[in-house]
LOMI-858784 format. One line per 4 residues: number of its first residue (from 0); their letters; for each residue x, y, z of C-alpha. Coordinates in nm, 2 decimals. Layout:
REM LOMI-858784
NUM> A> X Y Z | ... .
***
This chain:
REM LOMI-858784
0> XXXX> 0.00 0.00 0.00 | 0.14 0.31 -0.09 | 0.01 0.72 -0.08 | -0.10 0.70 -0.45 .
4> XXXX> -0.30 0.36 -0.41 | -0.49 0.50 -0.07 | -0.56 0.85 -0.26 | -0.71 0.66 -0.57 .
8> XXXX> -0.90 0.39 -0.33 | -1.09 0.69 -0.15 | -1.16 0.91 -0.45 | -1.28 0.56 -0.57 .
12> XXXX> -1.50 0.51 -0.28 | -1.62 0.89 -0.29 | -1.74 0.92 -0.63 | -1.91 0.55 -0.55 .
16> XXXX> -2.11 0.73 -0.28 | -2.20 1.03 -0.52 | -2.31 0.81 -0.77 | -2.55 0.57 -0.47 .
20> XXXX> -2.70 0.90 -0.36 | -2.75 1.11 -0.66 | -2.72 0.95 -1.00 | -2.87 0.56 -0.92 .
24> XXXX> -3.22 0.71 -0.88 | -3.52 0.56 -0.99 | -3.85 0.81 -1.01 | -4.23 0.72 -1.05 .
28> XXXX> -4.31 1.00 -1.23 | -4.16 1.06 -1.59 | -4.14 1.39 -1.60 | -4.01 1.46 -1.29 .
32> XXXX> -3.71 1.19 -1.41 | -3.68 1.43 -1.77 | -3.64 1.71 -1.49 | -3.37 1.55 -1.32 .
36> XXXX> -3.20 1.44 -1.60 | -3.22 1.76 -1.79 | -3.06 1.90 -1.48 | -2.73 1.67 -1.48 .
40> XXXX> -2.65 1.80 -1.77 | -2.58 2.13 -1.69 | -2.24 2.28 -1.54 | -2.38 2.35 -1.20 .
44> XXXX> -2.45 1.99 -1.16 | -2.07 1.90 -1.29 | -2.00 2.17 -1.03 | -2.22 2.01 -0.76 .
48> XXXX> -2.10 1.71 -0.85 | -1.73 1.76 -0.83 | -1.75 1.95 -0.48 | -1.96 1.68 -0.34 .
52> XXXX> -1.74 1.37 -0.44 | -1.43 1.62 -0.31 | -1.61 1.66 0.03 | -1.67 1.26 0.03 .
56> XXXX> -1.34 1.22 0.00 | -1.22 1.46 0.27 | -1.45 1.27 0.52 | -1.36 0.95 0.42 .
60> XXXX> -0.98 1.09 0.48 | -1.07 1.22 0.79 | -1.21 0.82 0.93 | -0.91 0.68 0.78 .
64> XXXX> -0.70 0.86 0.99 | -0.87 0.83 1.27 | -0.86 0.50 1.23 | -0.49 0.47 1.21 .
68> XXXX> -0.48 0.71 1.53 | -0.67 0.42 1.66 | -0.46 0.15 1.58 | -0.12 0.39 1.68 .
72> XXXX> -0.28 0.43 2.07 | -0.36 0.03 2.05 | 0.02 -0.06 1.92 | 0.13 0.17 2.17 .
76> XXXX> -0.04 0.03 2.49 | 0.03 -0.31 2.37 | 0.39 -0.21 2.39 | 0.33 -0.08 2.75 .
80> X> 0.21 -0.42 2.87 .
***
Protein backbone atom coordinates (compact mmCIF):
# COMPACT_ATOMS: atom_id res chain seq x y z
CA UNK A 1 0.00 0.00 0.00
CA UNK A 2 1.35 3.06 -0.90
CA UNK A 3 0.05 7.18 -0.75
CA UNK A 4 -1.04 6.98 -4.52
CA UNK A 5 -3.02 3.59 -4.10
CA UNK A 6 -4.92 4.97 -0.75
CA UNK A 7 -5.58 8.49 -2.64
CA UNK A 8 -7.08 6.61 -5.74
CA UNK A 9 -9.00 3.86 -3.31
CA UNK A 10 -10.91 6.91 -1.48
CA UNK A 11 -11.59 9.05 -4.51
CA UNK A 12 -12.78 5.60 -5.69
CA UNK A 13 -15.01 5.12 -2.77
CA UNK A 14 -16.22 8.86 -2.88
CA UNK A 15 -17.39 9.15 -6.33
CA UNK A 16 -19.14 5.49 -5.46
CA UNK A 17 -21.05 7.29 -2.77
CA UNK A 18 -21.95 10.28 -5.22
CA UNK A 19 -23.10 8.07 -7.67
CA UNK A 20 -25.54 5.65 -4.70
CA UNK A 21 -26.97 9.00 -3.61
CA UNK A 22 -27.48 11.09 -6.64
CA UNK A 23 -27.17 9.52 -9.97
CA UNK A 24 -28.65 5.61 -9.17
CA UNK A 25 -32.19 7.08 -8.85
CA UNK A 26 -35.21 5.64 -9.92
CA UNK A 27 -38.46 8.09 -10.13
CA UNK A 28 -42.26 7.18 -10.51
CA UNK A 29 -43.08 9.99 -12.28
CA UNK A 30 -41.58 10.63 -15.94
CA UNK A 31 -41.41 13.86 -16.03
CA UNK A 32 -40.08 14.57 -12.94
CA UNK A 33 -37.11 11.94 -14.12
CA UNK A 34 -36.80 14.28 -17.65
CA UNK A 35 -36.42 17.09 -14.91
CA UNK A 36 -33.71 15.47 -13.18
CA UNK A 37 -31.96 14.42 -16.03
CA UNK A 38 -32.16 17.58 -17.88
CA UNK A 39 -30.64 18.96 -14.76
CA UNK A 40 -27.32 16.72 -14.80
CA UNK A 41 -26.51 17.97 -17.72
CA UNK A 42 -25.84 21.34 -16.92
CA UNK A 43 -22.37 22.77 -15.41
CA UNK A 44 -23.81 23.55 -11.99
CA UNK A 45 -24.53 19.87 -11.64
CA UNK A 46 -20.73 18.96 -12.92
CA UNK A 47 -19.98 21.74 -10.32
CA UNK A 48 -22.17 20.08 -7.63
CA UNK A 49 -20.97 17.13 -8.47
CA UNK A 50 -17.30 17.62 -8.32
CA UNK A 51 -17.47 19.45 -4.84
CA UNK A 52 -19.60 16.79 -3.36
CA UNK A 53 -17.36 13.67 -4.37
CA UNK A 54 -14.33 16.24 -3.13
CA UNK A 55 -16.06 16.56 0.31
CA UNK A 56 -16.75 12.62 0.30
CA UNK A 57 -13.37 12.19 0.02
CA UNK A 58 -12.20 14.58 2.66
CA UNK A 59 -14.54 12.66 5.20
CA UNK A 60 -13.58 9.45 4.22
CA UNK A 61 -9.84 10.88 4.80
CA UNK A 62 -10.67 12.17 7.92
CA UNK A 63 -12.13 8.18 9.33
CA UNK A 64 -9.11 6.75 7.79
CA UNK A 65 -7.00 8.56 9.87
CA UNK A 66 -8.67 8.35 12.68
CA UNK A 67 -8.62 4.96 12.27
CA UNK A 68 -4.93 4.68 12.07
CA UNK A 69 -4.76 7.06 15.25
CA UNK A 70 -6.67 4.23 16.63
CA UNK A 71 -4.61 1.51 15.78
CA UNK A 72 -1.20 3.92 16.85
CA UNK A 73 -2.81 4.35 20.66
CA UNK A 74 -3.57 0.27 20.53
CA UNK A 75 0.20 -0.59 19.19
CA UNK A 76 1.34 1.73 21.66
CA UNK A 77 -0.37 0.27 24.89
CA UNK A 78 0.28 -3.09 23.74
CA UNK A 79 3.89 -2.12 23.90
CA UNK A 80 3.28 -0.84 27.54
CA UNK A 81 2.14 -4.17 28.72
Amino acid sequence: MNKEWLEESINGEAQINFESKFEDISFDNEQTRQAYQALQRTDEWEDFKKLMIEDYAKNITQNVLHKIEGLKDIVREAGEE
